[in-house]
N, C-alpha and C positions, 0 to 999 in steps of 0.2 A: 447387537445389530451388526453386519456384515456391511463392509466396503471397499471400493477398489479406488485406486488412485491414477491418473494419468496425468505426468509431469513428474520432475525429480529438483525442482526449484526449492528455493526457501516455504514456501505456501505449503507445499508437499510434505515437506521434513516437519513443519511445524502441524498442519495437521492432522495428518497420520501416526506421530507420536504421542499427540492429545489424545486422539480415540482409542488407540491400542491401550494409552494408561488408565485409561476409564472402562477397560475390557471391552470394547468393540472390535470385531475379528477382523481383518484386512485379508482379503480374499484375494487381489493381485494389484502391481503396481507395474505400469506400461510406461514408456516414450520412446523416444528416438537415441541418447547414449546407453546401450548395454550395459556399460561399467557404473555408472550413475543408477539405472533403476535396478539392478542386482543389488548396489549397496544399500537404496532405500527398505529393497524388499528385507533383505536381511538384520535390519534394525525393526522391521514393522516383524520380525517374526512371519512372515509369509514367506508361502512355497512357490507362488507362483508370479512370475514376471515375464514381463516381454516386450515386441512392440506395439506402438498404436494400434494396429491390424487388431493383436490379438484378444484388446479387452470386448470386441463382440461378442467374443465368445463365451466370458464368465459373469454369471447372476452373481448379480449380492444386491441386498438390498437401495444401496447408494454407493452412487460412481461421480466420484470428484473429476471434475478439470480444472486442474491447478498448473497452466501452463499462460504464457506471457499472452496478453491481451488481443494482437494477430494472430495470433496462434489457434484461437480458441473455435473459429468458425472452421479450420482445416482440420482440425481433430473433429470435431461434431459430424465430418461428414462421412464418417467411418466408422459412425455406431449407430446403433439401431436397436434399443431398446422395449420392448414389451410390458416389465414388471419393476425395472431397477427405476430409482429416481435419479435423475442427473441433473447436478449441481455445478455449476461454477463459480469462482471463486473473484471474479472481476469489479471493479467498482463503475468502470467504465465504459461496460459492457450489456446488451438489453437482453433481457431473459428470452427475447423473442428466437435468437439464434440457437436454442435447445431444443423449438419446439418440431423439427422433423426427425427428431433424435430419440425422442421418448416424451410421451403423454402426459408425464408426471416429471417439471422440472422447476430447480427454484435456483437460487442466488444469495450465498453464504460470505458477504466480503468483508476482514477483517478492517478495522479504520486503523490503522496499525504496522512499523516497519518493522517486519521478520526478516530477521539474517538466521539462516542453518545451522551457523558455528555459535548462537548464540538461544536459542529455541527459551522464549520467556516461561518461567514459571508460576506466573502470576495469572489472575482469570483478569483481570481489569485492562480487557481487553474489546473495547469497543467491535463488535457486527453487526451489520445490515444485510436484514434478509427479505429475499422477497421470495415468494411461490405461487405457481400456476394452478393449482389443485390444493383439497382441503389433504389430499393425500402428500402431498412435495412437503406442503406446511409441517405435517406433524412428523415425518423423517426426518426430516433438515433441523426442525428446532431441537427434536430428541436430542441428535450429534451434536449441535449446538454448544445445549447446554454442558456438553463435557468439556466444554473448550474455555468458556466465559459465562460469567453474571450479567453480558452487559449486552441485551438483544434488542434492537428498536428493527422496526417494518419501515423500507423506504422504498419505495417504487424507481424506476430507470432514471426519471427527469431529477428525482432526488438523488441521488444515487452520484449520479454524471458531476453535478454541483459539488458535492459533499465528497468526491472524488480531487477535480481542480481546488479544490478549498485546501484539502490533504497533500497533495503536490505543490501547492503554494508555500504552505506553510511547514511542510517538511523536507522535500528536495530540494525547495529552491533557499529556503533558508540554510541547508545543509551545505549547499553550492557557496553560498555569501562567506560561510566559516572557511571552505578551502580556498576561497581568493584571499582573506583575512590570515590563514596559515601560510601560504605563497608570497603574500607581501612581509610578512615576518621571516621566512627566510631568506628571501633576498636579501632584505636590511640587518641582515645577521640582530634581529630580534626577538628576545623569548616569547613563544605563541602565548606560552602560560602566563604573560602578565596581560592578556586579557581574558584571562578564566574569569576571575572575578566578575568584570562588569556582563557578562556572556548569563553566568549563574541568577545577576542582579533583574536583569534582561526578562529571563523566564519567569522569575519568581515573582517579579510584577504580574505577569496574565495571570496567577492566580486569583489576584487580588485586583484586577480591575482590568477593563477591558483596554486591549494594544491602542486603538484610538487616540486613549485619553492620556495614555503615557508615553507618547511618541517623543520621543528629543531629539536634539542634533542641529546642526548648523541647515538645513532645509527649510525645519519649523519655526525656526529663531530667524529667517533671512540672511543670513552670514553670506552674503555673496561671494565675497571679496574670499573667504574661506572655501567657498562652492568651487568655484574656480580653480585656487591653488591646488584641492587635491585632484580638480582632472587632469590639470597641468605634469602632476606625476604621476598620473597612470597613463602617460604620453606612452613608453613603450610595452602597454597591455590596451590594445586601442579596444579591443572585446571586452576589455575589464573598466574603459572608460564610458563604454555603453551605456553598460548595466548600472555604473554609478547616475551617470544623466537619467536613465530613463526611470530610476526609485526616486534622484534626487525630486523631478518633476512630477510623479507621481505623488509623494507626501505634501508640494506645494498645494499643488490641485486639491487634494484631498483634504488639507484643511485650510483653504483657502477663506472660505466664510467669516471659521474662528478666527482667524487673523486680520480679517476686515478688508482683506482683496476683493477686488472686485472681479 
């Protein structure tokens, strides 16, 4: 099967190199840095590249938009498709904004952080697809399946959820580790001695849901604890925030079990 890409992002690099290694042709790769989608094109083995303007102009089967989430309604309004299926790659995104673009569109979103310098080679990679035709369905899943074992159907409103739920649980936890790295160098303290309880941390959610294994002086009531560390996050007033507003979050949240009223 033949496809083209528009975007030169992580999504792009990741899959564009899934489809090429499962023999799927890549017919061109378009955006807005010249030096960026020359180099994509050149690892997809493709001849042809250019800007946005240009992927009007070439068929293939499916035409990915794998560019940042704003982005995605200002590219769409610069194609105009007949035959090609166009897919984007958004979680947060409604398959609605494809539909003056081409007849036949769907929604291929990895639940998954791709970084380019690091492209995973495993298939155990959670997507959510959605498609507009019996046609979009069966291009989309084809490609698909070169990429991962792990496809479930989620419509927009699913989608949107299953998106914040991903951001929650991956950026913003990602965020809590570099304030957690930040207050260890300040304090000229090894980040590395809390690998350990960080490792212990995750390897809990296998085994049981975050809920149930929530600890910490919030859950426990430790006021007098509560306190003291906002007290020294006095000069990160942004990072005293964030502490109050989990710390009152976890109260709230299980307040029942703790027999608050």
């Amino acid at each position: 099967m033949t496809f083209t890409i528009i975007g030169t992002g992580n999504i792009a690099w990741f899959i564009g190199n899934r489809l090429v290694a499962a023999r799927h042709h890549c017919n061109g790769v378009f955006g807005r840095n010249e030096v960026q989608v020359k180099k994509l094109a050149e690892a997809l083995l493709c001849n042809k590249h250019g800007n946005i303007a240009a992927a009007k102009d070439t068929e293939a089967d499916v035409c990915f938009i794998a560019v940042s989430d704003d982005a995605i309604a200002e590219v769409v309004s610069k194609l105009s498709y007949k035959k090609t299926v166009l897919v984007h790659t958004a979680g947060a995104v409604n398959i609605d904004v494809l539909e003056n673009a081409s007849a036949d569109a769907a929604v291929l979103w990895p639940v998954y952080s791709i970084a380019a310098s690091s492209i995973p080679q495993h298939r155990n990679i959670p997507i959510a697809w959605e498609a507009s035709t019996p046609k979009a369905e069966k291009y989309a899943l084809s490609l698909a399946h070169a990429i991962t074992d792990i496809l479930f159907e989620a419509r927009y409103e699913q989608r949107r959820w299953l998106h914040l739920s991903a951001v929650i649980s991956n950026n913003f936890v990602n965020h809590m580790m570099a304030i957690s790295e930040r207050i260890c160098q300040e304090n000229d303290i090894p980040y590395s001695a809390l690998q350990p309880v960080i490792d212990q941390t995750f390897a809990r959610f296998k085994q049981a849901s975050p809920y149930a294994v929530q600890t910490g002086p919030a859950i426990r009531g430790d006021q007098k604890t509560i306190q003291e560390q906002v007290a020294l996050l006095q000069q990160h007033p942004e990072w005293q925030t964030v502490y109050k507003a989990i710390t009152d979050s976890i109260i709230q949240t299980h307040a029942s079990k703790n027999g608050a009223v």
